[in-house]
N, C-alpha and C positions, 0 to 999 in steps of 0.2 A: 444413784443409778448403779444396779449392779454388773460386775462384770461383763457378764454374758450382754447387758443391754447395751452398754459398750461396743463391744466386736461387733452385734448387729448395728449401731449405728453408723461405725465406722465402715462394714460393708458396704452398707446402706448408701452413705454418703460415698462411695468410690465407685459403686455403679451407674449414682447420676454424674460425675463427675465424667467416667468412661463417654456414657450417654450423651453428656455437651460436647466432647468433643468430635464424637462420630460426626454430632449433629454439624457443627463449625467448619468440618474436612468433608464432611459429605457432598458439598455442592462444587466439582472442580470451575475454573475461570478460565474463561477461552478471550483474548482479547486481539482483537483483528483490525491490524493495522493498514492501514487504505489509504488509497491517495495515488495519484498521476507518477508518471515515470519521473525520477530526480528532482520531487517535491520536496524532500526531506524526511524522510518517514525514519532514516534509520537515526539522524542525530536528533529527533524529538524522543525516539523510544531512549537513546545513551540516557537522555535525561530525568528517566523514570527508572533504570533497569535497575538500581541498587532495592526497589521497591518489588522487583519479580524474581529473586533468588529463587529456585525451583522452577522458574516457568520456563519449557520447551520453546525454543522461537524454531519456526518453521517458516524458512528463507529460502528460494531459490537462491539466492545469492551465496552460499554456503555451499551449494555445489558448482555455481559459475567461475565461482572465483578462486575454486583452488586447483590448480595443476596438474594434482595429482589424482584427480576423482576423473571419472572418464566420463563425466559430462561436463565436465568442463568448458567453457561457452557456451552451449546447449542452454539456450534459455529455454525453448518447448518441451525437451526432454528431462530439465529441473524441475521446471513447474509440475508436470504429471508426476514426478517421483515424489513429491512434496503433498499433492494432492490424492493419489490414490496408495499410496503406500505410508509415508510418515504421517500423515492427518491419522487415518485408521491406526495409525499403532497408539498415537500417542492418546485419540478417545480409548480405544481399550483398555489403554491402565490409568484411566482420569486423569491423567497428568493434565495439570495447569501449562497453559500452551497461549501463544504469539505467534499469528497465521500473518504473513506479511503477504496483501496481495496489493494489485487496482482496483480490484473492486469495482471492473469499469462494467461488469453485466452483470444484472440482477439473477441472470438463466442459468451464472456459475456459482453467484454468488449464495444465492437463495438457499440452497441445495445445501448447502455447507452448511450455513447459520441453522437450517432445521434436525441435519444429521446431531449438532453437537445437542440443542435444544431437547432433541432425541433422545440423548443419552445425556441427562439432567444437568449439562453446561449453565452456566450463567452467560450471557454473550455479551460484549461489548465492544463498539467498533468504534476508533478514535479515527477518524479523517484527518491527514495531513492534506494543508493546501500550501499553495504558489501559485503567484502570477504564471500566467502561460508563458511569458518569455525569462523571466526568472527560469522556470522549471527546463526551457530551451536550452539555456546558456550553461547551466549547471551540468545538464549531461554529457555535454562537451568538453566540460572540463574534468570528467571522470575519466578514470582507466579505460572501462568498459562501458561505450559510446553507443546507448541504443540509437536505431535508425528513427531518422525525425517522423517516420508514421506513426511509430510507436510511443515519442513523445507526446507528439500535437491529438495523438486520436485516444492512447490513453484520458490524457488533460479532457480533451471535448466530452468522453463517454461518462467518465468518472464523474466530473462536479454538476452533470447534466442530471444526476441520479440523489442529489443531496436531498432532496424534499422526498423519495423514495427510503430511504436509509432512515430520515427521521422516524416518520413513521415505523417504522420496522423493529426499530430497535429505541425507541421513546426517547425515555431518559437516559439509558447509556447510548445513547449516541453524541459524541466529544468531535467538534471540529477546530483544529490548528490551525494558524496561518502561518506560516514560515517567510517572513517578509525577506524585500531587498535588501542587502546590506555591502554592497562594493559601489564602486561608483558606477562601475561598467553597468551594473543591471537596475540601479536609480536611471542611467542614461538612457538605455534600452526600452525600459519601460515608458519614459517618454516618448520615443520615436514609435515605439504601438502605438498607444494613445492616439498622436497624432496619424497614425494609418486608420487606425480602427476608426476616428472622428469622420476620414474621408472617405469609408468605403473603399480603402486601399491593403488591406491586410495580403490579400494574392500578391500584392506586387512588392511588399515591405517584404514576405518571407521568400520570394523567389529569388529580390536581391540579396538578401544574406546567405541563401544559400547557391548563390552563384559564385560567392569567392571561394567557395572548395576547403574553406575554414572548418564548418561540420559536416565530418563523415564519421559515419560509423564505425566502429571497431569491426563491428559483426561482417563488412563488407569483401568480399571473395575476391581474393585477386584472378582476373579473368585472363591474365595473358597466356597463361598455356592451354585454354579451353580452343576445343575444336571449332571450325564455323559451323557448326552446327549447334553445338549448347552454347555458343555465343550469340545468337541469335534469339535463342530463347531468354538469356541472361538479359538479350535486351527486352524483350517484349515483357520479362517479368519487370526491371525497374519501372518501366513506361505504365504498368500494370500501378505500381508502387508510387510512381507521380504522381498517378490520376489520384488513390488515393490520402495524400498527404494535400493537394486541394481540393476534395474532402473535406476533409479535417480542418481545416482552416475556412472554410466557410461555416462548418459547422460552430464555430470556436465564434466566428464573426457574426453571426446570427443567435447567440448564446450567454456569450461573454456579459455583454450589461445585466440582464438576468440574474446569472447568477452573480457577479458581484455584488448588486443589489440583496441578494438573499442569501448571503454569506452568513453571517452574524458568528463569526468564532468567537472564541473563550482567549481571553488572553494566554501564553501558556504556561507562566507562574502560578494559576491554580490548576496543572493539569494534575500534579503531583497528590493532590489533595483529594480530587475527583476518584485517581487511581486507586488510594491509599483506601477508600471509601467502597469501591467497589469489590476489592481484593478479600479487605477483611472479613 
């Protein structure tokens, strides 16, 4: 082979080389992490994250949780900044990205999954679960104590939608269980059980939340409101009662359902799954 056929092979061979890897980096990975309020969503992703070096996680929680960010608490005003402003930045520069939502409606969620699909994403959505009172218990023992509407009605919207997601998203669609593991919420989950066996679920969570044990973080201290936004303070919570049983009827008329049509992955091959999908 002479020279010159040389240099050309060796161009030759560096422009398909270029070419594979365009090919390999071309398709960015959007992976959207789902699941009910204090299911666990963030220490299933710890146990993948060494696997998504480079990938954007896009969290309200990142701006709830710090201080210094002036949305801080602001769960509605995180969400939209997360949604309309960092989502769009991070499709424009393909960055590989972790959308943490609930995923608990199709009519926000949809929208997402087609913009990135749009803009030639691969998607995949891992669903985190937890028992409804697991996922109860847990949030109360967090810092930042969402209001139990927002647990129980997350929970009912969310897993009411699992046979929706499948389909949507076929075979990347990855369901978690995040099981009991204290004695409190092995206990716990008993004492549902037995409400939910008798058609008592309204009167198991009104007692528990009669002892004044879960409140909210989020909750406004009202004493120096005038009687007049006092007034409305009340008619809003009463507004917030009605709907948390809601929620819990919905949850009661639902629950076997979907537990019946759970079928999660253990989560020792989540890792394997991810690794699969990434590459």
């Amino acid at each position: 082979m002479t020279w010159t056929n040389q240099v050309t092979l060796y161009f030759t061979s560096m422009i398909k080389l270029i070419q594979l890897l365009k090919e390999a980096t071309s398709t960015p990975k959007a992976i959207i992490m789902a699941g009910g309020a204090s299911v666990g969503k963030s220490t299933v992703l710890k146990s993948i994250e060494s696997l998504l070096k480079g990938f954007r996680n896009l969290n309200a929680d990142s701006y709830i949780e710090d201080k210094n960010s002036p949305l801080y608490g602001n769960l509605s005003a995180a969400s939209t900044q997360i949604r309309k402003k960092d989502l769009p930045d991070a499709i424009a520069s393909k960055s590989n990205l972790i959308y943490d939502t609930t995923a608990s409606n199709l009519s926000t969620t949809n929208p997402i999954v087609d913009e990135l699909k749009a803009n030639g994403y691969e998607v995949m959505m891992i669903m985190v679960y937890a028992h409804p009172i697991i996922s109860f218990l847990r949030n109360f023992k967090r810092e930042r104590k969402v209001p139990t509407a927002g647990v129980l009605g997350t929970w009912a919207n969310t897993y009411n939608l699992i046979e929706d997601y499948k389909q949507i998203f076929g075979n990347n669609f990855v369901l978690v269980n995040t099981p009991a593991s204290t004695s409190e919420e092995f206990k716990e989950i008993e004492n549902f059980q037995k409400a939910y066996d008798a058609g008592k679920l309204q009167e198991y969570f009104d007692n528990l939340l009669s002892t004044g044990e879960f409140r909210s973080t989020f909750r406004k201290d009202d004493t120096t409101l005038s009687p007049e936004d006092l007034a409305k303070k009340e008619k809003q919570r009463a507004k917030t009662k009605q709907t948390v049983s809601q929620n819990i009827d919905k949850i009661a008329n639902t629950f076997g359902t979907i537990q019946s049509n759970l079928n999660p992955i253990d989560k020792n091959e989540l890792p394997n799954i991810v690794k699969n999908f990434i590459k």
